[in-house]
C-alpha positions as CSV (number, residue, x, y, z in Angstrom):
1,X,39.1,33.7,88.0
2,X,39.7,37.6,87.6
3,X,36.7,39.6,89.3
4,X,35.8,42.9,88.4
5,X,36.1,44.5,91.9
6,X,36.1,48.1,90.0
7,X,33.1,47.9,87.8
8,X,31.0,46.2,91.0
9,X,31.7,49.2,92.9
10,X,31.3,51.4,90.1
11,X,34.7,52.8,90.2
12,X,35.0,54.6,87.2
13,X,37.8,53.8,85.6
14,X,41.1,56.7,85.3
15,X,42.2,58.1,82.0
16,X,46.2,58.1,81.6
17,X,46.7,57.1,85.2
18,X,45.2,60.0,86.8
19,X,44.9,59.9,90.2
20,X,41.9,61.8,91.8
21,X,43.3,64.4,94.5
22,X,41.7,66.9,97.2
23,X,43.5,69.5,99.6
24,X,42.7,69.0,103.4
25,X,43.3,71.5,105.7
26,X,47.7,72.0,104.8
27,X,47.7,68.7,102.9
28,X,47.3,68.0,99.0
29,X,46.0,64.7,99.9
30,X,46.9,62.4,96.4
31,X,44.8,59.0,95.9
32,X,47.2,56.6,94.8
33,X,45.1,53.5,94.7
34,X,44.1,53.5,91.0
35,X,47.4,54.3,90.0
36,X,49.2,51.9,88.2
37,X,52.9,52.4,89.6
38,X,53.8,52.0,94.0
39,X,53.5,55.2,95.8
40,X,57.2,55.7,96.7
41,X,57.6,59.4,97.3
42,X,61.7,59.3,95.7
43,X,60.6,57.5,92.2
44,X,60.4,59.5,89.5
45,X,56.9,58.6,88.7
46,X,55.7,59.9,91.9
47,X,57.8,62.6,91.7
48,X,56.6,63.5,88.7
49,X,52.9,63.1,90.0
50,X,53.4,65.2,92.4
51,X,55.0,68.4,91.0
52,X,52.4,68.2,88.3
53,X,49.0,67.4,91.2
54,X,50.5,70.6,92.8
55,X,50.5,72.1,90.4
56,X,47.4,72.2,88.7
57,X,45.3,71.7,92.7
58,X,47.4,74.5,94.3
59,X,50.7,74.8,97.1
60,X,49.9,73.5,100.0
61,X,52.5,72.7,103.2
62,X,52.4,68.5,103.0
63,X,51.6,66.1,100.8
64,X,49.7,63.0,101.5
65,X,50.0,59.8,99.5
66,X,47.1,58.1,100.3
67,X,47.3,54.2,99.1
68,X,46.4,52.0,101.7
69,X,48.9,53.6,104.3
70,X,49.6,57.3,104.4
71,X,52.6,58.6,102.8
72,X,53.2,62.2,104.2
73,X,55.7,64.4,102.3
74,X,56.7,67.9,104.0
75,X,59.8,69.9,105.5
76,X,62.3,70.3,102.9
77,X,60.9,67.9,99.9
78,X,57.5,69.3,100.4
79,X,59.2,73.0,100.0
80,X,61.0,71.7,97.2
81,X,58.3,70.2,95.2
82,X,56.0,73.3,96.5
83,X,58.7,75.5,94.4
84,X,59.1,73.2,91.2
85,X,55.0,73.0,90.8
86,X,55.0,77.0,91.0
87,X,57.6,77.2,88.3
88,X,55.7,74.4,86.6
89,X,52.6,76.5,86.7
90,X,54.4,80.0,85.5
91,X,55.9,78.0,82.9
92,X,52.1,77.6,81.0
93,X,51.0,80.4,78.2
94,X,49.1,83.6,80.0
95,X,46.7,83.5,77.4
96,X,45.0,81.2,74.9
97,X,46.9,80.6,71.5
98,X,45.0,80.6,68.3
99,X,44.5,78.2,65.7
100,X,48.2,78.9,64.0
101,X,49.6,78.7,67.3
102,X,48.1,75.3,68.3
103,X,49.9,74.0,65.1
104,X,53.5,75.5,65.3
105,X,56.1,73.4,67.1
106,X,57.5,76.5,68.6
107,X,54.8,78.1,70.1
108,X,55.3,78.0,74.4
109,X,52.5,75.1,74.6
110,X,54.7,72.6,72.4
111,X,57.9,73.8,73.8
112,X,57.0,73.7,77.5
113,X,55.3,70.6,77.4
114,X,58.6,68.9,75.7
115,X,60.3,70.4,78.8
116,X,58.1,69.1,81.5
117,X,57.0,65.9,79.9
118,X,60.8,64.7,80.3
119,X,60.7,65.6,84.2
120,X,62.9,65.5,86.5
121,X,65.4,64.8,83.3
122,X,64.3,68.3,81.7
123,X,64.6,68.2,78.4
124,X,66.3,72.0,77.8
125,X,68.7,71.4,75.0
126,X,65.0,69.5,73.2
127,X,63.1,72.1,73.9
128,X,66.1,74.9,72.6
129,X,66.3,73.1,69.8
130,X,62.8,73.7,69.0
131,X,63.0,77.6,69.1
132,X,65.9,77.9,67.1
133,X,64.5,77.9,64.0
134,X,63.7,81.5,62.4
135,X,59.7,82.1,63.1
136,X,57.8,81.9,60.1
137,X,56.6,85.4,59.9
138,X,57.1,88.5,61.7
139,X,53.9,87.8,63.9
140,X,55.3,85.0,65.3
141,X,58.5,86.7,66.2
142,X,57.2,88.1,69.6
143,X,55.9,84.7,70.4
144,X,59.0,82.4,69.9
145,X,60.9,85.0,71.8
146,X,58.9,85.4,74.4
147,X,59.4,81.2,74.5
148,X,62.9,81.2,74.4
149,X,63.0,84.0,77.4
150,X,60.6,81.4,79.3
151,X,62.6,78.7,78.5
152,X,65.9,80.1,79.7
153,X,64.2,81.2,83.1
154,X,62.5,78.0,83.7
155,X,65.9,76.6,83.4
156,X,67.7,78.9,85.7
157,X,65.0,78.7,88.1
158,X,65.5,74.6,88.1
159,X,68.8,74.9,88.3
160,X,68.6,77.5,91.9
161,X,65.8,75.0,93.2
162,X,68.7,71.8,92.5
163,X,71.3,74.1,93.8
């Protein structure tokens, strides 16, 4: 007989595996309970989790996965992860995209998010190939260009970080 521990407790349930995350004192403390994969800090899914919990909560000097038992990340893998989550958050549009934008597979939205939804593996040549189509009009010049500029730094930036 299954038992519904979560809905006794009221434990809403998480959309898309989101896991629910706070900063404490140098930590980015990451709950790992309601998500669906093991906290192991070298999987890719946790990897992944925690580039992208960085940053969107902020840098902080360790990482805490909290599941149970503590995970601490910090030193080295912390820095490392600290600089890949700051070139995760460059990497997002400075300003709001219109309608036409929100539509065009080339505008820096689409085009990063092809990038960083393939992480670690990053998708470059993808997300290249997506931009090197002529823009539509001479409006949208600026803006693929502007793309293609982010998209070749984010990639040398990776690349100094692996290096």
């Amino acid at each position: 007989m299954d038992i519904d521990i979560k809905g006794m407790l009221n434990i809403p349930a998480n959309k898309k595996n989101a896991v629910a995350n706070h900063i404490e004192g140098d930590a980015l403390v990451i709950g790992c309970i309601d998500c669906d994969y093991t906290p192991i800090p070298g999987s890719r899914e946790c990897f992944r989790c925690m580039v992208e919990t960085m940053a969107s909560a902020g840098s902080t000097s360790r990482i805490v996965l909290r599941a149970g038992k503590d995970l601490e990340i910090s030193g080295k893998s912390s820095q490392m992860i600290r600089s890949i989550s700051s070139l995760r958050r460059n990497s997002a549009p400075v300003r709001e995209e219109g309608r036409k934008c929100r539509n065009c597979n080339m505008s820096r939205n689409v085009v990063m998010d092809a990038v960083w939804d393939s992480f670690p593996d990053a998708g470059f040549s993808a997300a290249r190939s997506m931009v090197d189509s002529e823009p539509g009009d001479a409006s949208c010049e600026r803006c693929v260009r502007s793309t293609q500029r982010a998209l070749e730094q984010l990639e040398r930036d990776l690349e100094d970080v692996r290096s």
